[in-house]
C-alpha positions in Angstrom: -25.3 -19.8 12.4 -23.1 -22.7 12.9 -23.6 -26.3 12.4 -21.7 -29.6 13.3 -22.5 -33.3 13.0 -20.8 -35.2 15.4 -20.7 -38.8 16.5 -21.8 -39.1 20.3 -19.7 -42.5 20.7 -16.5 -40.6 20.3 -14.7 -40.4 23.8 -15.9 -37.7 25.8 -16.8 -35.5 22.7 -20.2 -34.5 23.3 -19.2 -33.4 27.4 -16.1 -31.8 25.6 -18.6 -29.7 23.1 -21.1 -28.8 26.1 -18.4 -27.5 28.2 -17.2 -25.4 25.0 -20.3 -24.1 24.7 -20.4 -23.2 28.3 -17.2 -21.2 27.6 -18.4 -19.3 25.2 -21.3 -18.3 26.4 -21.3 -14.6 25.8 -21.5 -15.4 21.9 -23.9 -18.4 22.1 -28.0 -17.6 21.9 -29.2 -20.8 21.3 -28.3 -24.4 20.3 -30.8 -27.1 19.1 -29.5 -30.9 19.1 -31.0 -33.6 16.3 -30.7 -37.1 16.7 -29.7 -38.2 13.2 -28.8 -41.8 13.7 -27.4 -44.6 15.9 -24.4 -43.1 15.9 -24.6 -39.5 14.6 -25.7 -35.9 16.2 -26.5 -32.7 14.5 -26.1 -29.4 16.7 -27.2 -26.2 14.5 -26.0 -22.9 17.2 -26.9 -19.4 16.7 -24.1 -17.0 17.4 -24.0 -13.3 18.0 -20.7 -10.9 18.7 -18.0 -10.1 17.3 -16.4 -12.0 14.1 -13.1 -12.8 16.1 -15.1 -14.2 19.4 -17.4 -16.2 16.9 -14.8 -17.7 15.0 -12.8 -18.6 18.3 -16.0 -20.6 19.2 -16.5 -22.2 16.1 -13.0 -23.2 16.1 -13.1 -24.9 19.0 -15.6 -26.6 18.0 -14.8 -27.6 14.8 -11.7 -29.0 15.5 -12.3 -31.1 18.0 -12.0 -35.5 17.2 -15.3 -36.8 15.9 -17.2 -33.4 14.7 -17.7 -33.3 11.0 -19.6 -31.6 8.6 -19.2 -28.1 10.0 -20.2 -25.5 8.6 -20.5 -21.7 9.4 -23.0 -19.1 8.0 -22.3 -15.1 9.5 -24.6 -12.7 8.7 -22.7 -9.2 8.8 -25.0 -6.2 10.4 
């Protein structure tokens, strides 16, 4: 599980974080999106694959301007 706050002002950032998702969508099984504020979003995404391909997603997404608060949970099988 993987979860970002992000604020949906920033230029671009939430298209940017859609299209990411997009990408990776062979390790992606389901995202839900939270207003919290004004200014501030909360996505919380359930991942599944391998730890390499999840991390590559969740480094993408992390990084990018304007996402904070991230935070990843894995769950070995």
């Amino acid at each position: 599980m993987f979860s970002y706050v992000y604020n949906h002002h920033e230029r671009q950032l939430a298209s940017r974080v859609n299209q990411l998702q997009y990408d990776h969508h062979d390790v992606i099984i389901t995202a839900q999106h939270v207003h919290l504020d004004h200014d501030n979003c909360m996505e919380t995404v359930i991942l599944k694959g391998k730890i390499a391909e999840v991390e590559e997603c969740v480094n993408a997404i992390s990084s990018q301007t304007g996402v904070t608060h991230a935070k990843v949970h894995i769950i070995p099988r």
